[in-house]
N, C-alpha and C positions, 0 to 999 in steps of 0.2 A: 467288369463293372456291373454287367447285367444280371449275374449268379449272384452278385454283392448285395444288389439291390434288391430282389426275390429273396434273399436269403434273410435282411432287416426286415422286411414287411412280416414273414412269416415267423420271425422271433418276439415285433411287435404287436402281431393279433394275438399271439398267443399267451402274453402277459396283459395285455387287453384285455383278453377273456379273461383272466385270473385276478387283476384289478377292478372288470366292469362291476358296475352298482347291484345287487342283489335283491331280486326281485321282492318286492314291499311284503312284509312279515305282517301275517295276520292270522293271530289265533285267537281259539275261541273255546273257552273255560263254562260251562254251566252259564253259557249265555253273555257270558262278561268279553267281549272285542277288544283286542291289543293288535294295534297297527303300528310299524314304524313311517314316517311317513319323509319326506324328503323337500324343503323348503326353503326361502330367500327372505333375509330382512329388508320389506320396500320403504317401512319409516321406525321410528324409534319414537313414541308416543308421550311416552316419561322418562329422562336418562336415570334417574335417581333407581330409581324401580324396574328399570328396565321392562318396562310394559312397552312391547313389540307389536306389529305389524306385521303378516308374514305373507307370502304369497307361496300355496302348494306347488310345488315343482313334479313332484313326483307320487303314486300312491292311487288309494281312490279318493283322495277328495282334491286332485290334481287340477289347479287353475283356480281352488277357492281361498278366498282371503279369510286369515284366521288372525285372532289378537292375542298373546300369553304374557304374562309377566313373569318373566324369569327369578327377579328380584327379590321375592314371597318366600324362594326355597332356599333353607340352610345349606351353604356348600362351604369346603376350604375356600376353593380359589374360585369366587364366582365370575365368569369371564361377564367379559364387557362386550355386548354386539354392536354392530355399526351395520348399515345401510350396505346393503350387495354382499352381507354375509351370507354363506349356505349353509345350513343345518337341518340337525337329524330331529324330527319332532314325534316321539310317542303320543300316538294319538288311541282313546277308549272311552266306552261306553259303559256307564255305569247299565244295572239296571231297571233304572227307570226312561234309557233313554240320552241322558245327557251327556252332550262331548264334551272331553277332557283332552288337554295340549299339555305337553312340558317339553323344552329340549333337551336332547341328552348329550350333542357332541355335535361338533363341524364335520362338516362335510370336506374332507380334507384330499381327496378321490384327485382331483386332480392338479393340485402340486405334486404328490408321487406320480403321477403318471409324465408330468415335464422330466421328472428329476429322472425319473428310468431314461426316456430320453435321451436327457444329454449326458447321462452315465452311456449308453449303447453308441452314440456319435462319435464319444471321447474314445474310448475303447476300441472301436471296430477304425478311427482317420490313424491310431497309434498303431496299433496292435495287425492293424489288415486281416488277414486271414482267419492268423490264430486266434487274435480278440474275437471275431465272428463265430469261430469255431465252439471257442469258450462260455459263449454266452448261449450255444445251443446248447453246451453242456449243464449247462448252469439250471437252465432250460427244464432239460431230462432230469435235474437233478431236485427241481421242484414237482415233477411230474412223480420221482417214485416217492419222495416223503407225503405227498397229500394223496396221493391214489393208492398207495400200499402201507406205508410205514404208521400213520397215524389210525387210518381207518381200520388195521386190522390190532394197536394196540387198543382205538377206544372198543372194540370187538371182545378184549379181555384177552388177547395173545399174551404169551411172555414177551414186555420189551425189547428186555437184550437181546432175544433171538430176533425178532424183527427187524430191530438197528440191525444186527450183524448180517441180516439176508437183506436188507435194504445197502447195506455199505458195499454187499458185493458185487451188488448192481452198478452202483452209481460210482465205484473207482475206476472201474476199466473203461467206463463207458465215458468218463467226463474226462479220464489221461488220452486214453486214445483220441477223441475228437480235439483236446486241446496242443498236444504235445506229436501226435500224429502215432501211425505203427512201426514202430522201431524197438530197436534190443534197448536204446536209452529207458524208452517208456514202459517196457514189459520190467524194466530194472528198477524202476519209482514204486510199481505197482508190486514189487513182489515186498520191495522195503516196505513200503505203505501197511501191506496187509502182515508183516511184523509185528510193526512197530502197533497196532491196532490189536493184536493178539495180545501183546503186554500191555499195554493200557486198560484193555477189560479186567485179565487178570489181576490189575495192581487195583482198580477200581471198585471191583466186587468186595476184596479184600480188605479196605482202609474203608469202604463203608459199612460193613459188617466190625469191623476191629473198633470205627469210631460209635458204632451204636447211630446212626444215619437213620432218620426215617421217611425219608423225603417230604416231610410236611413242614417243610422250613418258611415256605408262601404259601401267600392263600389260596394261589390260583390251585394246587393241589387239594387242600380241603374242599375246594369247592367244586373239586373235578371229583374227588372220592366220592360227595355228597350225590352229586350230579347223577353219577352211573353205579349209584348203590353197592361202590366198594368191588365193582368188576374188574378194574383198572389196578396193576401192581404198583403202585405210587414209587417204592423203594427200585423196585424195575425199573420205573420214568427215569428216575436219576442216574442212574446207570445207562439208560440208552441216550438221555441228553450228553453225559461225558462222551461216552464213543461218538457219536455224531459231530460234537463237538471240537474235537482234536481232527474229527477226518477231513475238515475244513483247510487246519492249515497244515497238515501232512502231504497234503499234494505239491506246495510251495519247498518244504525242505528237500523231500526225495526225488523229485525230478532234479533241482536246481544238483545237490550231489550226486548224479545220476550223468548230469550232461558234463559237471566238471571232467570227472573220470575219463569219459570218451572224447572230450575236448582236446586233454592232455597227450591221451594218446594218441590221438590225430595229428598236434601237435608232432610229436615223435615218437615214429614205432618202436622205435627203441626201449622206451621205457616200458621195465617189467613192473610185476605185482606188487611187491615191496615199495617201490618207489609212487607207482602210482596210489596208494594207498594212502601214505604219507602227505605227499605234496595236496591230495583230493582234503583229507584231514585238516589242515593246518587251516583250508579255505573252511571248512566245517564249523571249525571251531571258531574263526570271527563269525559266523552262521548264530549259532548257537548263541555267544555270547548278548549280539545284538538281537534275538529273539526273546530269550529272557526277560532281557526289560522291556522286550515291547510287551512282553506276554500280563508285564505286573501292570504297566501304564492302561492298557486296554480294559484290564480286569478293575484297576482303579476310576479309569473313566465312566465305567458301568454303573457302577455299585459306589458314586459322590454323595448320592444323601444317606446310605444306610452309612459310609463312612464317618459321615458327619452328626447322625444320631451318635455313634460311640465314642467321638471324639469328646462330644459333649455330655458322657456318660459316666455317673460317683463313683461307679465300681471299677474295680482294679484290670487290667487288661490279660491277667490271668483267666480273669472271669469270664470276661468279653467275648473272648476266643474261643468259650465253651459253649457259647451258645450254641444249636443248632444251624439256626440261618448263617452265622460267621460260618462254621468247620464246613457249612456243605460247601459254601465257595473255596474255603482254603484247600479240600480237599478236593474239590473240580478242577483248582490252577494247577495244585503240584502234581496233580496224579499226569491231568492231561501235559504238563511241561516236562515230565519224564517219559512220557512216551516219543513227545517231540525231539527231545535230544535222543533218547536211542536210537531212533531214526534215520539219525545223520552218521553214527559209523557200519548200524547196520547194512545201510545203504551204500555206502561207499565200499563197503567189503564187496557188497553180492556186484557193483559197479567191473570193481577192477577184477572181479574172478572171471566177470562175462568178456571180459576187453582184452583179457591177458588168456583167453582161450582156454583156462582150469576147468567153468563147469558150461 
């Protein structure tokens, strides 16, 4: 219990530290001051117009009471504040001097921080060990995409190379702490790293064949604009597929990985053939129930661009040639083909390791 409890505090500083609030942004342009600043609505002055009250929380003007009228500025969905909200308040100084407020966003810091919580409580009173285990994984496994994968793609690396030396990190590293060291887990991770060789390969290929330029969102454009075209955008999209898939690769080829050894523990009896077979037939309910989870998730995602097109004159020949459509369509098939290969790859390399062949 006492390893248990040392082991949750240090899973929980360390997404602490990766949640805590980030120290108050203030830059300074030819004299012009941009602060982010951090605040609480203490009254609501006029609901109509939303002219606020705010008290600094956080910043340099922390503890001073400030007034803004949200209401003044065009937006879609202008949110409504209430009394004991917290938000994010841009604060600048033109220059002649004068302060300027607007908010930009809630402060939303610590609902995620409950909800991490009681996802780590759920996980570690079910799961015991291995939940704990997996969450350090989980762990290392945010540790190498923000310290290596990303800083050295906005760097102007090749992508793909870097997912693929980021994925070789974080497969062994997050099987072995979840699944433990054994032939089961050395047999996931050789599947894994497979079925992730075909996946690139299929991925490079149907995005180059479909003409892909990964500027399907803005956040792209605005990443190209950003870092003056250093960043291989078409690369991004292909390291977000590999990444992607490598997520739920670890659930298929373990789960076929431990059938196999299960079986034949089960009874030593059973040879290669057989175990093959019987591992198979558990696979392919696998598979099938993957599938649709695979369309459901991807439809859950992506409800309102769905529903732009639903409610869209043009024919669904058309539709599906968009850019932003083919880069999804061709992120679900590419990655659900690698998922299902997975699964007899895996079973193969299973029962050759069990049945004593390699």
């Amino acid at each position: 219990m006492k390893k248990i409890v040392i082991s949750i505090a240090i899973i929980v500083l360390g997404f602490s530290f990766a949640l805590s609030p980030i120290k108050a942004q203030e830059t300074e342009l030819e004299g012009h001051i941009e602060e982010s600043l951090e605040a609480k609505v203490t009254q609501v002055l006029v609901e109509k117009t939303q002219k606020l009250r705010l008290l600094v929380t956080k910043g340099s003007l922390k503890d001073r009471e400030i007034e803004i009228e949200s209401g003044n500025i065009p937006s879609v969905n202008l949110p409504k504040y209430k009394i004991g909200d917290k938000v994010i308040v841009s604060y600048s100084k033109d220059f002649d001097g004068n302060d300027f407020f607007y908010i930009t966003d809630f402060v939303r810091r610590d609902s995620l921080v409950w909800l991490f919580l009681i996802f780590i409580v759920v996980t570690v009173t079910i799961a015991r060990w291995r939940g704990l285990l997996s969450l350090l994984g989980m762990g290392l496994s945010f540790l190498v995409i923000f310290l290596l994968i990303l800083p050295r793609i906005l760097a102007g690396d090749n992508p793909v190379e870097i997912a693929i030396l980021g994925s070789l990190i974080i497969i062994p590293v997050t099987f072995f702490l979840s699944h433990g060291f054994n032939k089961k887990t050395g047999v996931a991770i050789a599947g894994t790293l497979v079925a992730l060789v075909v996946t690139g390969i299929l991925s490079g290929f149907f995005v180059e064949a479909s003409k892909l330029t990964g500027f399907a969102s803005e956040e792209a454009a605005f990443l190209q604009s950003a870092k003056d075209g250093l960043v291989n955008i078409k690369g991004l999209l292909l390291a977000g597929i590999i990444i992607g898939v490598l997520g739920v690769l670890d659930d298929i080829t373990i789960s076929q990985s431990a059938i196999v050894f299960q079986l034949k523990e089960a009874n030593e009896k059973m040879k290669f053939k057989e175990l093959y077979k019987r591992a198979m037939s558990v696979g392919q309910d696998h598979i099938s129930s993957m599938v649709n989870t695979l369309i459901l998730v991807y439809t859950g995602a992506s409800l309102p661009l769905l529903l732009l097109f639903i409610n869209n004159p043009h024919p669904f020949s058309e539709v599906i040639n968009y850019e932003i459509v083919a880069d999804e369509i061709v992120r679900t098939l590419v990655g659900s083909i690698g998922l299902v290969l997975a699964v007899p790859v895996t079973t193969l390399l299973a029962a050759l390791v069990v049945d004593k062949k390699i």
